[in-house]
N, C-alpha and C positions, 0 to 999 in steps of 0.2 A: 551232683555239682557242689553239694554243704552238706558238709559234714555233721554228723549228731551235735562234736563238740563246739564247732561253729555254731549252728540251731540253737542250744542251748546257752550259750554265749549270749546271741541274741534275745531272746526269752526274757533271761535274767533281767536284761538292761533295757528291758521294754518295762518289766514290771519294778522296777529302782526308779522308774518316773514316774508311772501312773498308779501304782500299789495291788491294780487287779491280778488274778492269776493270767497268765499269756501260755498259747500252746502255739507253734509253729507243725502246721499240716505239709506234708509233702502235695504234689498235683496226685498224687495215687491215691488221699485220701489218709494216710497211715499218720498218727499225728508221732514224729519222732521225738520231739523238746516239748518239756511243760516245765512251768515253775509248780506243776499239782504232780508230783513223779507217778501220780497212780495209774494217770491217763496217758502217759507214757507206752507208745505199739496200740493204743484202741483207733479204731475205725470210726471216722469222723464224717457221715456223710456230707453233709453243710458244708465242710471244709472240702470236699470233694468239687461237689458241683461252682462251690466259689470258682476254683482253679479252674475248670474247664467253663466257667461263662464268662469268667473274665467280669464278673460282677461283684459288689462286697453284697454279703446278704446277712441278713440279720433273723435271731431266734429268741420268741419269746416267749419260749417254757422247752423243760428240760425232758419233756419228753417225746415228743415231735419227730425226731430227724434221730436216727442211729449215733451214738456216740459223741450227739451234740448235748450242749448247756446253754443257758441265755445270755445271748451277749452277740458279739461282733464279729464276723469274718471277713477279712481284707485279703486279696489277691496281689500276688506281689510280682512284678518281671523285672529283669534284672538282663541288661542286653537284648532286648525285645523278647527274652525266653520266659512264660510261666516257671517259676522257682518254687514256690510255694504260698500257703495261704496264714497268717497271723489272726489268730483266736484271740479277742477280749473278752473274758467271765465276765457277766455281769449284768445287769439291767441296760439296754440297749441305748435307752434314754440317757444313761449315766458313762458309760466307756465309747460313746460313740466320738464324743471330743477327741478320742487318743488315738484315732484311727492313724491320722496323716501322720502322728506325730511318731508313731510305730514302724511304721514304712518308711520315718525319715532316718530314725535310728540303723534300720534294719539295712538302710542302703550304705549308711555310715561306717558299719561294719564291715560289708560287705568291702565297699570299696578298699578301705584300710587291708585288709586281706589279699584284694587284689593285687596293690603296693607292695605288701609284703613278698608276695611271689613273683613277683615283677624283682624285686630288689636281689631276691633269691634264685633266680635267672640269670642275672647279670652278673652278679659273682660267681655264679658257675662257668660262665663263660670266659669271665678274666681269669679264672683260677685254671683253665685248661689252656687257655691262651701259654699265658704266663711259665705254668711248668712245661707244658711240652718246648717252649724256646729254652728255657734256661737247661731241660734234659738234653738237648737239642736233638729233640724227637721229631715224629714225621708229621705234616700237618696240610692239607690240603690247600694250596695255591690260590683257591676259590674263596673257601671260607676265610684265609687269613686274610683276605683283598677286600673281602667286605666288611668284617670287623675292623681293620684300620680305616677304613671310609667313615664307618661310626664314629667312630673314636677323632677323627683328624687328622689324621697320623699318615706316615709316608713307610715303605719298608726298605729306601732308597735313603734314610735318616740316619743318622747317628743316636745310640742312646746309652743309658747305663743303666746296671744296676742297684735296686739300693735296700741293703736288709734291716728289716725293723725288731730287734728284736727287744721286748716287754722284758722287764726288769723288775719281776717278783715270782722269783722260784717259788712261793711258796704257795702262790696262787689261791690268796686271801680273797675276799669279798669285794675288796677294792678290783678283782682281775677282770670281770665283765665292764668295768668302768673304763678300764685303761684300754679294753679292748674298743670301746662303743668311738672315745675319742681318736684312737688311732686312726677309725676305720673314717669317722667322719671328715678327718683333715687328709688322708689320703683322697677321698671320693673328690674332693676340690682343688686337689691339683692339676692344673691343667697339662694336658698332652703326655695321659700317662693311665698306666692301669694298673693294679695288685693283683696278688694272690694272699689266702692266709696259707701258712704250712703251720702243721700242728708240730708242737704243743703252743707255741709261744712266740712263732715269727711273721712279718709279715716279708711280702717279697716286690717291690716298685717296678717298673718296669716305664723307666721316662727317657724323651730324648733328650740329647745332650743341651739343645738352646735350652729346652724347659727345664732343666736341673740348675744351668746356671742361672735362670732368672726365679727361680725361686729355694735356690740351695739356702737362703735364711730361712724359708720355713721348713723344710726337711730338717734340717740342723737342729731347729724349737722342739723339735718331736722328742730329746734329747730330755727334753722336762716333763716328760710324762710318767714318770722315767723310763728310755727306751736306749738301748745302746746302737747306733746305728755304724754301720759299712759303707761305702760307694766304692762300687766294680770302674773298671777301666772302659773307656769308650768304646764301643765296638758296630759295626753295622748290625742289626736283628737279627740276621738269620745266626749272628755268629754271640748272641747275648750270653750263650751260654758260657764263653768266655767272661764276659764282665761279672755273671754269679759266681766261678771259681774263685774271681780275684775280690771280690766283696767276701767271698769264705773267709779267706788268707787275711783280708783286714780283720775281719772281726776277731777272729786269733790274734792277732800281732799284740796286743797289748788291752792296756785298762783304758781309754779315754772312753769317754760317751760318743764321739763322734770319730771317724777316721774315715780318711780315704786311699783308696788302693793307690793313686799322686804322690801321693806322700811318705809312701813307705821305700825304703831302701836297705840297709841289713836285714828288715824281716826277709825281702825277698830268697836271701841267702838262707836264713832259717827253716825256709818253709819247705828244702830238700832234703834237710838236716835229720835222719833220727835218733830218736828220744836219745839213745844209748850213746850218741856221738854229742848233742847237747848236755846230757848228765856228765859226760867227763868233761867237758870246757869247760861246766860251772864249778866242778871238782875243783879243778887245776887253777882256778883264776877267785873268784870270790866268795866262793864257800868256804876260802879260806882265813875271811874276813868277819871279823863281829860284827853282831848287828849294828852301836852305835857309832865305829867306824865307816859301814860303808852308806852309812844317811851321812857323813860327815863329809862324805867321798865324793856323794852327789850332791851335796852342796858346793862343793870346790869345783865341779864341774861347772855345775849351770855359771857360774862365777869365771868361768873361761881360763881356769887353774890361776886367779887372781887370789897372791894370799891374803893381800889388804882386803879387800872385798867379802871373802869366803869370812874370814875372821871378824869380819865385821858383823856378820849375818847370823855367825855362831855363838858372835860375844863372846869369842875369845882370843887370848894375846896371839900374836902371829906366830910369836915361838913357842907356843902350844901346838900350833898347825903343824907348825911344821913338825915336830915331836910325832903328832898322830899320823902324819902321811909316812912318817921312817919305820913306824909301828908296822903301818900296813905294809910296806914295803918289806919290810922281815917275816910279815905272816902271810904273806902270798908269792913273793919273791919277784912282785913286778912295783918299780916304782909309779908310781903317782902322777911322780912329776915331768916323767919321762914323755916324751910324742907317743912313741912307739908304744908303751907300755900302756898309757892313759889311755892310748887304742883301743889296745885288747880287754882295759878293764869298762870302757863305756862300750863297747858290743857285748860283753857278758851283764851289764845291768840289764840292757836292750832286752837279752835273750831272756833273762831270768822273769823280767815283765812279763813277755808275753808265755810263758810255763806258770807263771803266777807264783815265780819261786819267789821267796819271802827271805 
């Protein structure tokens, strides 16, 4: 049931209180942890008969009882089970004070462990939930009917998906941190579960009311820093649609935050290959300097205002216009044109999300 390393665990932070040496007996007798490593595998009888009288007994001289020393033995159960017995070295008269306070530690551990594999459970569970929807693999009717019970959940709901993905390739010291708070502000979202996917993502899996009641905190996760996606609505069984289309966002461009709603030319993009994308930007803005076309998108966001744009550039209007006839001769699409200003704001579009530069 406890491991050496556990045992030892224990031991340790038995005698970090009370300074005696501590050995943890199995019910067999076999003492596995000590903080004395020598007595480490010796045969403890005292600690023997503890565990099966369910008695603490005490020894005073070290040569009495097979394997034993003077000092304290305490029986410990754990779930109504005998688990083991907790050894204090020592003058009997002197470590008997540390008896309770040994067995308090020792449940203290225990239980923390317990949690932890409890916690370790649970994300096993979301994590197989999660990918088999979003693979949209096979999953029995039974078990998915009762984990949504747990959960609160309906599989008659609407939901989305939403990709978390951690924003340090380089996976510094700071990455178990960014991971501990991910995981914590995910676990308190209501009506919703994860997965982690390695190396670096996580994977939401909420209904639609609870996205939009709490899409500002999904959104904050944004300053962790984390780039995040949200897939397109879709009933459960069909989520694995909303994972594709949360892919296709997180491609589409540089923001920290996007949603599949909101995109429109990527969707056209996203048919597109590389080979048919590399000749567009050919032919359109590759054909432009770099401080022309930051000049370009400025004149854009400016809704092709030249008063505006030139205001913003601090410079005369008939500069502008000079640099927009510039590019107009170096790509051979005006600027200032509907038509042309088209093609050359869907080739920014594309170039963003290829992270062409």
């Amino acid at each position: 049931m406890i491991g050496q390393s556990t045992a030892q665990q224990i031991v340790s932070a038995v005698r970090d209180v009370c300074g005696y040496d501590i050995n943890y007996i199995s019910p067999d007798g076999m003492i596995i942890a000590s903080t004395d490593e020598k007595r480490i595998g010796d045969y403890h009888e005292i600690g023997f008969r503890a565990a099966h009288t369910g008695q603490t007994l005490e020894v005073y001289d070290n040569h009495t009882y097979a394997g034993a020393q003077k000092g304290i033995n305490v029986p410990f159960n754990y779930h109504g089970t005998p688990v083991a017995v907790i050894g204090i070295t020592g003058e009997p008269d002197e470590v008997r004070r540390y008896a309770q306070l040994a067995l308090r530690i020792m449940g203290l551990i225990l239980r923390e462990r317990d949690l932890d594999a409890s916690r370790e459970l649970k994300r096993a569970e979301f994590s197989y939930v999660a990918k088999t929807l979003i693979q949209n693999g096979s999953i029995s009717h039974e078990y998915l009917r009762d984990f949504l019970r747990q959960k609160d959940l309906r599989s008659d709901d609407s939901y989305r998906t939403v990709l978390i993905s951690l924003q340090d390739p380089g996976r510094t010291g700071h990455y178990t941190v960014l991971e501990n708070r991910v995981e914590t502000i995910l676990a308190g979202i209501r009506h919703s579960f994860y997965a982690y996917e390695y190396p670096d993502r996580y994977i939401l899996i909420i209904t639609e009311q609870a996205y939009q009641e709490q899409k500002q905190l999904i959104r904050d996760l944004a300053g962790i820093p984390a780039k995040i996606s949200v897939g397109s609505v879709q009933r459960l069984f069909h989520v694995h649609r909303s994972y594709e289309d949360a892919q296709l966002a997180m491609k589409s461009g540089n923001e920290l935050f996007i949603e599949f709603d909101d995109l429109y030319t990527e969707l056209l993009f996203s048919d597109l290959s590389y080979h048919v994308k590399d000749m567009f930007l050919n032919k359109t803005i590759r054909r432009i300097s770099a401080p022309d076309l930051e000049l370009l998108k400025v004149y854009y966001d400016c809704r092709l205002s030249l008063k505006e744009a030139s205001g913003q550039l601090f410079i005369h209007k008939n500069t502008l216009q000079y640099r927009l006839e510039r590019i107009h001769r170096q790509c051979g699409l005006d600027p200032r044109n509907v038509r042309d200003a088209s093609v050359l704001i869907t080739a920014m579009r594309l170039a963003d999300t290829l992270d062409d530069k």
